[in-house]
N, C-alpha and C positions, 0 to 999 in steps of 0.2 A: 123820435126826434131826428131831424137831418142830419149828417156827417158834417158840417160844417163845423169848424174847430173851435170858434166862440161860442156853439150850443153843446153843453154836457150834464150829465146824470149827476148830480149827487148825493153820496149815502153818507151812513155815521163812518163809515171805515174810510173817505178818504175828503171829506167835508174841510179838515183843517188843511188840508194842502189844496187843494182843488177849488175851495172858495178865500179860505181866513189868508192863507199863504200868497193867492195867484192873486190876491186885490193888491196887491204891492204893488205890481206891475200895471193891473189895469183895472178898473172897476168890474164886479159883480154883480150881477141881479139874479137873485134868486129866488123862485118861485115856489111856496109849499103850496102843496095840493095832495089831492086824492082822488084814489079812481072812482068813488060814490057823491065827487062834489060836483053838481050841477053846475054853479058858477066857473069850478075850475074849467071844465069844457068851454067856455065862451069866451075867459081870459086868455086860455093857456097858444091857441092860435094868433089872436092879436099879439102876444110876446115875441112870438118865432118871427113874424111880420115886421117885428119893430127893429127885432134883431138882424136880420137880412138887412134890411133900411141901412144899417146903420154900421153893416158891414165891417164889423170888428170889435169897434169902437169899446165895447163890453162885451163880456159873457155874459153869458143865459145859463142860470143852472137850475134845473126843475129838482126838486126833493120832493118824492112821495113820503107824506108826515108818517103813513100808516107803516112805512118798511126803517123809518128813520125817527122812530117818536123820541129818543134820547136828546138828538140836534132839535126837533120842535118843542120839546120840554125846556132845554136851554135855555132857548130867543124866546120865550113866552108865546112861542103860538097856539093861542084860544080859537081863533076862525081861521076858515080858508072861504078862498085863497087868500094871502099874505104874501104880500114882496118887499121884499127886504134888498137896498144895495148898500154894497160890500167896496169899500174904499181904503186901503191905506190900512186894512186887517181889521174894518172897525165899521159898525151901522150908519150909514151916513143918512140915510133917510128912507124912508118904507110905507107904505100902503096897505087896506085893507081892502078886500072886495074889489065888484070890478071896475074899473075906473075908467072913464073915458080915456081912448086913444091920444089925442091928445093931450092930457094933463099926462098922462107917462112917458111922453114927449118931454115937456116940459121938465118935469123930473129932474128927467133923464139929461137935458140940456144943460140944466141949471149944475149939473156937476161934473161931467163932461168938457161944458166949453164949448166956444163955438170952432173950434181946432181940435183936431188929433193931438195925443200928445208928440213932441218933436222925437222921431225915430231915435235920434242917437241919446235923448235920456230912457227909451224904451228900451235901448240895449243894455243901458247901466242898469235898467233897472233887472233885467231879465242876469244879467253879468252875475250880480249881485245876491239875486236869488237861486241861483245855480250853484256860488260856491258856498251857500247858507246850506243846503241842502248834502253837498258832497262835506258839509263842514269845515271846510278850508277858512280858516277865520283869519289869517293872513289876508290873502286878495278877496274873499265879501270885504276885508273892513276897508282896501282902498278903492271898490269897487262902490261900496256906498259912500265913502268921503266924494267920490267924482260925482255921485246922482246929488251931494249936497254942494256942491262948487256950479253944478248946472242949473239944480230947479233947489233952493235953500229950502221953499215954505213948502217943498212936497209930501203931502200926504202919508205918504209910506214908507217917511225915514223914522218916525217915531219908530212902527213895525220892525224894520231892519237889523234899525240898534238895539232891539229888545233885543230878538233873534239870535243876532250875533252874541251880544251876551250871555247867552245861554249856552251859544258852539263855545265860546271858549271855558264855560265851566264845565258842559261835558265832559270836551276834549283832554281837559287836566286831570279828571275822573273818568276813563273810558269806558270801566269795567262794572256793569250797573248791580250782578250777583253780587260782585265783589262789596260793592255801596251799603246792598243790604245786607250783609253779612256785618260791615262794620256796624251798623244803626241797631241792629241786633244784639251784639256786644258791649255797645255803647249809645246808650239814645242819647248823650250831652255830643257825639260826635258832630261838632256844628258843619266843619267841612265836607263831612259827606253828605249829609240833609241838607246841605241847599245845591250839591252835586249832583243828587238825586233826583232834587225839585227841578235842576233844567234838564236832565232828559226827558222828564216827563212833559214838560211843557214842549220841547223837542215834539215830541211824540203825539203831541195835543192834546193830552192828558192835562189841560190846564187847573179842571178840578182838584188834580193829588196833588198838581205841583203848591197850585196856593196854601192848599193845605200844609203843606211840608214848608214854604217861607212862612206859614202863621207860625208854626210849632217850632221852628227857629228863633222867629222873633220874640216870642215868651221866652224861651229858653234864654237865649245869650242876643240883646239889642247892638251889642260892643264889638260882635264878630263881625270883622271887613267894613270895619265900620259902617255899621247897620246897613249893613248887604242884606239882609233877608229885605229889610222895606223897601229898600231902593229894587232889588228884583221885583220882589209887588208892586212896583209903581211901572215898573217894566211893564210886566204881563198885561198890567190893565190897559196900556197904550197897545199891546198887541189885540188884546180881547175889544178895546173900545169900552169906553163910560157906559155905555146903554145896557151894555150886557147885563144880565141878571145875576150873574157868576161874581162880575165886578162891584154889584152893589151890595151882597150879601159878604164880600170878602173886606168889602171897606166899612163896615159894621163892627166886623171883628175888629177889624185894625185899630178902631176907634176906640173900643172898650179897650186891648192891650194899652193903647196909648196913655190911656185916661183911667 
């Protein structure tokens, strides 16, 4: 792949940052494939192609499924190649096989815009995700109020605010040994299970985390007033409705519920 800063690798160790995370800021296209797929050789050049075209605009992230089969068990990938883009921390729309050049233009237009997004909400957005990551939940949180005072219907403030969410329940529980030593001692400990639940989501461990606001939410529905569902309804906005993770978690939910 070229040095170009909108085309990069992605694997399972940095998949949640590098795609789920970086679509805040800008959209993703991601490509699985494999070194024994036929088709992927015929796609995977038109992409880099579209990508240059289009000089920013998106990243290009290739995943080989065969070094990353956790991430393509995930998103249900059955064939390749499979392109999936990544907006807003969520599958906004994707493809099978190879597709004319043009209709992945098209795609790619229809969510894009016929404009760049405006530099100075790129900056809030990028502002934003920088102090999500150093955890500073102070300035992310006025750093996303300004990306919702600038663009309101943006895509990737659902994301944001999950996010942040999460920095500040870490942050009030820093010490994650410590979390499980108390969950140990005490499985009804409700505040440290759902302390636990957002590092791991942090971490992109979104699997443990869900699982940790289900086993919450059985537990005690009444803590933070029903904090563990409203976290779940977070994550999903992080994970996006398509995900398979989100539709096996809102299953559960629904039997707890009912």
């Amino acid at each position: 792949m070229a040095d170009a800063t909108y085309k990069i690798v992605a694997t399972e160790q940095n998949f949640a940052q590098a795609v789920i995370e970086a679509s805040a800021r800008q959209p993703v296209l991601v490509d699985f494939w494999a070194p024994w797929c036929g088709p992927c050789r015929i796609l995977m050049p038109m992409l880099d192609r579209i990508a240059d075209d289009y000089g920013g605009r998106f990243t290009l992230a290739k995943l080989n499924t065969d070094e990353a089969q956790g991430i393509a068990t995930h998103f249900g990938i059955r064939s390749i190649p499979t392109v999936m883009l990544f907006h807003g921390g969520q599958v906004v729309d994707q493809f099978v096989g190879v597709q004319p050049e043009a209709a992945i233009r098209a795609m790619l237009d229809k969510h894009l815009g016929g404009a760049a997004e405006p530099d100075a909400t790129r900056a809030l957005l990028d502002q934003a995700a920088t102090q999500l990551e150093r955890r500073d939940a102070a300035a992310a949180a006025e750093a996303i109020e300004q990306v919702a005072a600038a663009a309101p219907e943006h895509p990737a403030l659902k994301l944001l605010r999950a996010q942040l969410a999460f920095v500040e329940a870490a942050n009030a529980l820093p010490d994650v040994a410590a979390l499980r030593t108390r969950l140990e001692r005490d499985p009804a400990d409700a505040a440290a299970r759902h302390a636990l639940a957002a590092h791991h989501a942090l971490a992109g461990d979104y699997a443990t985390a869900l699982a940790e606001w289900l086993e919450l939410m059985r537990r005690d529905r009444r803590f933070g007033d029903d904090l563990a569902r409203r976290s779940l309804l977070m994550a999903f906005d992080a994970l996006g409705e398509a995900d398979e993770l989100v539709l096996a978690t809102r299953r559960r939910m629904a039997s707890l519920l009912h």
